[in-house]
C-alpha positions in Angstrom: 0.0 0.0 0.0 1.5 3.2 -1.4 1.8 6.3 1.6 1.6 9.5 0.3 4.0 12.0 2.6 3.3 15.2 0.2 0.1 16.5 -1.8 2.4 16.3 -5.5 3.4 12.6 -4.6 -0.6 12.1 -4.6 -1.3 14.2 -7.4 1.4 12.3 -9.8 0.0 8.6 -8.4 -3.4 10.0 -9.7 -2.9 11.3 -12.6 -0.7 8.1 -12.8 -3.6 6.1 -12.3 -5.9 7.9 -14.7 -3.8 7.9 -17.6 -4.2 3.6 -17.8 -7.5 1.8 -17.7 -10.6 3.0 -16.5 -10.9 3.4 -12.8 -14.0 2.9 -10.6 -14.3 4.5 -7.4 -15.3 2.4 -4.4 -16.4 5.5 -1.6 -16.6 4.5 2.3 -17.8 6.3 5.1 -14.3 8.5 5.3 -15.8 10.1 2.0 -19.2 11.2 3.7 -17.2 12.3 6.8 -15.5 14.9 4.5 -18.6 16.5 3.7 -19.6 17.1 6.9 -21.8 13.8 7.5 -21.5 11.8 11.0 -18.7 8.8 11.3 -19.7 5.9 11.8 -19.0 5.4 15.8 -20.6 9.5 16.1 -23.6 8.5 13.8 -24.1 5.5 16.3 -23.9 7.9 19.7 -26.6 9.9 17.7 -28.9 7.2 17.5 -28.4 6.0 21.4 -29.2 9.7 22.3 -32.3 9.7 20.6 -32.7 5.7 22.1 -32.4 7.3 25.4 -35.7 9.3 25.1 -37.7 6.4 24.7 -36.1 3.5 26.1 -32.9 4.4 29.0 -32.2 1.1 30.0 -31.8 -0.4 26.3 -29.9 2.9 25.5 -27.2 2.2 27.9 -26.7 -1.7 26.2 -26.1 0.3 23.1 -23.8 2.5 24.7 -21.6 -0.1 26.2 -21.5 -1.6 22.6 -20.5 1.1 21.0 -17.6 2.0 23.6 -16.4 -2.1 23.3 -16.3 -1.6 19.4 -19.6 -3.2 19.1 -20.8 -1.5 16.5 -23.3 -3.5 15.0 -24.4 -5.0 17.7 -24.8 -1.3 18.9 -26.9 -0.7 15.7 -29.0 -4.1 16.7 -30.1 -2.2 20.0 -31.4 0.8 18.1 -33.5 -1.4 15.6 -34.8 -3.7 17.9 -36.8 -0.8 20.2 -40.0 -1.4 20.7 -41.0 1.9 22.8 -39.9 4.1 19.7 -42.6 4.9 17.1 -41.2 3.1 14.3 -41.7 6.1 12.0 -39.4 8.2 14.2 -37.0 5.3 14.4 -36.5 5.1 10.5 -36.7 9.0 10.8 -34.1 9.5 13.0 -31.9 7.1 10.7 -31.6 9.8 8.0 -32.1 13.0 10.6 -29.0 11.8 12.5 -27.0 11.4 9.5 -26.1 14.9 8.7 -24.3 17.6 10.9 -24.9 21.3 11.1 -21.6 21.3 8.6 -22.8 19.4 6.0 -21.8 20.4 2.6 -22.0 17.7 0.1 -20.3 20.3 -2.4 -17.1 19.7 -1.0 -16.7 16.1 -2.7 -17.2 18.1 -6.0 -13.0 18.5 -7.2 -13.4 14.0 -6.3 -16.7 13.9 -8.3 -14.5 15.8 -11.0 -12.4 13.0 -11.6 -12.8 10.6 -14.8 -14.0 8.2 -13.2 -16.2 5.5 -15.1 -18.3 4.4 -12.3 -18.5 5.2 -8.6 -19.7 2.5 -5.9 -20.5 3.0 -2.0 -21.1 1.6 0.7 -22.8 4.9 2.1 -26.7 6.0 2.8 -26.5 9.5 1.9 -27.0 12.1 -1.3 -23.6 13.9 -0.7 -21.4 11.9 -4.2 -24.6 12.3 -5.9 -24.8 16.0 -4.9 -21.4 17.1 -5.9 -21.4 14.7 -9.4 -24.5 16.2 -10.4 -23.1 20.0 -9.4 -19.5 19.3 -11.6 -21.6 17.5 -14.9 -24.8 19.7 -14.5 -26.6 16.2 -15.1 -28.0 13.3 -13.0 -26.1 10.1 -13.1 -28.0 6.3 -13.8 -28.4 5.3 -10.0 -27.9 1.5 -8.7 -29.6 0.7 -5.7 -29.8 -2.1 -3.3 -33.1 -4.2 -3.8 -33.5 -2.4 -7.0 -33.5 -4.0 -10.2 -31.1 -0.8 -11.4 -28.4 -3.0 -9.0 -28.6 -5.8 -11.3 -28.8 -4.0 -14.7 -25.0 -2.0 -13.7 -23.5 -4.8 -14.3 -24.0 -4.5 -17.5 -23.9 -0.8 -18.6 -21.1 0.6 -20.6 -22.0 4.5 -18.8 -21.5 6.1 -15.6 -23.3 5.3 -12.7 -23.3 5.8 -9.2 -24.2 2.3 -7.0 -25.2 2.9 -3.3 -25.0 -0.9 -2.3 -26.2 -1.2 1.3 -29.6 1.4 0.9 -30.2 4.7 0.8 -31.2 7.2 3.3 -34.3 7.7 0.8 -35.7 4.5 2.1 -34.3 3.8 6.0 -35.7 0.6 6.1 -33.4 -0.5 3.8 -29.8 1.2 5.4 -28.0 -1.9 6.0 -26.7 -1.4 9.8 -26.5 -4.8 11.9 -25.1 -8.3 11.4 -28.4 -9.8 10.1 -28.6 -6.9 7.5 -25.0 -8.4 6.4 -26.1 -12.0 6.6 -28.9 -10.9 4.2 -26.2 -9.4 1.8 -24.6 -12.9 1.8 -27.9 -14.5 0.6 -28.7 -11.8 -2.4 -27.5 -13.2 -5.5 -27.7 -9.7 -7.4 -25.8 -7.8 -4.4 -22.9 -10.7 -4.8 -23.3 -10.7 -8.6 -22.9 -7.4 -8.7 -19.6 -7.5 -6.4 -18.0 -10.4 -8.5 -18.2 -8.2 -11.5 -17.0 -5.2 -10.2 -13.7 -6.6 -8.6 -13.3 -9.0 -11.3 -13.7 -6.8 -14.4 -12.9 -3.0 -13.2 -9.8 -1.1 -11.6 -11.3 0.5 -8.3 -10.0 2.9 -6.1 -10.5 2.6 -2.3 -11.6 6.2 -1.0 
């Protein structure tokens, strides 16, 4: 794994890695974080404070997972509330997202980049934001549980993939281990992962 000790070292890898086959870009959670959206452990702490208002007792299980490094067992807590309206739990799973600092306009110079196809494993609008604010266009969107998933396999054009749900649909944010034994079941989630690390150049981000 290259380490990059000064900005033009970067730059040259990039352009480096540009000038050769087409690149995908595979975005985690680090990339939502620069736009001002809530890590993962934060976005988690969130939650448990709104947990608290409803049920204390199961707040302070989630708590105590989140500080062992629990996380989604942490996530499990929230979801399996039964005290909490289950429209203001799904709510709350988009609200707590965001921060006050949230500008998904500073992923714009990465949405700038040639790259043929971006994939993530986040919720939220912020890639799709700053893509659509460089190209002045909307891209073809893959979605999990979505025929559009199982159709980017195939396309020879941009696209942006949001693999485990998006925030436009809470209840299906992948969070906790069952979501990710799900994942292991679906065929068009896995299909779409074997041709994506078999046939493209990605870049972790």
């Amino acid at each position: 794994m290259a380490i990059f000790k000064q900005p033009q070292d970067l730059k040259a890898e990039l352009i480096r890695l540009f000038e050769g086959d087409p690149c995908t870009l595979f975005a985690g959670a680090g990339t939502s974080a620069f736009a001002g959206l809530r890590t993962w452990q934060e976005y988690l702490y969130a939650l448990a404070a709104v947990l608290t208002k409803y049920e204390p007792d199961l707040a302070t299980v989630m708590l105590k997972r989140i500080k062992r490094g629990q996380l989604l067992e942490a996530a499990h807590s929230y979801l399996e509330s039964t005290d909490m309206p289950i429209g203001e739990k799904y709510d709350q799973l988009v609200v707590q997202l965001k921060t006050e600092h949230y500008d998904p306009f500073r992923l714009v110079p990465l949405a700038s980049l040639p790259f043929e196809a971006i994939v993530t494993t986040n919720y939220d609008r912020a890639l799709l934001e700053a893509w659509t604010r460089y190209h002045r266009k909307a891209p073809f969107l893959a979605e999990k549980n979505d025929p559009t998933l199982k159709a980017a396999a195939f396309v020879n054009h941009f696209f942006i993939a949001r693999i485990h749900g998006r925030e436009e649909v809470p209840q299906e944010m992948v969070l906790e281990v069952q979501h990710y034994e799900q994942l292991e079941k679906d065929t068009v989630y896995q299909d779409f992962l074997h041709n994506l690390f078999m046939r493209r150049k990605c870049l972790f981000l």
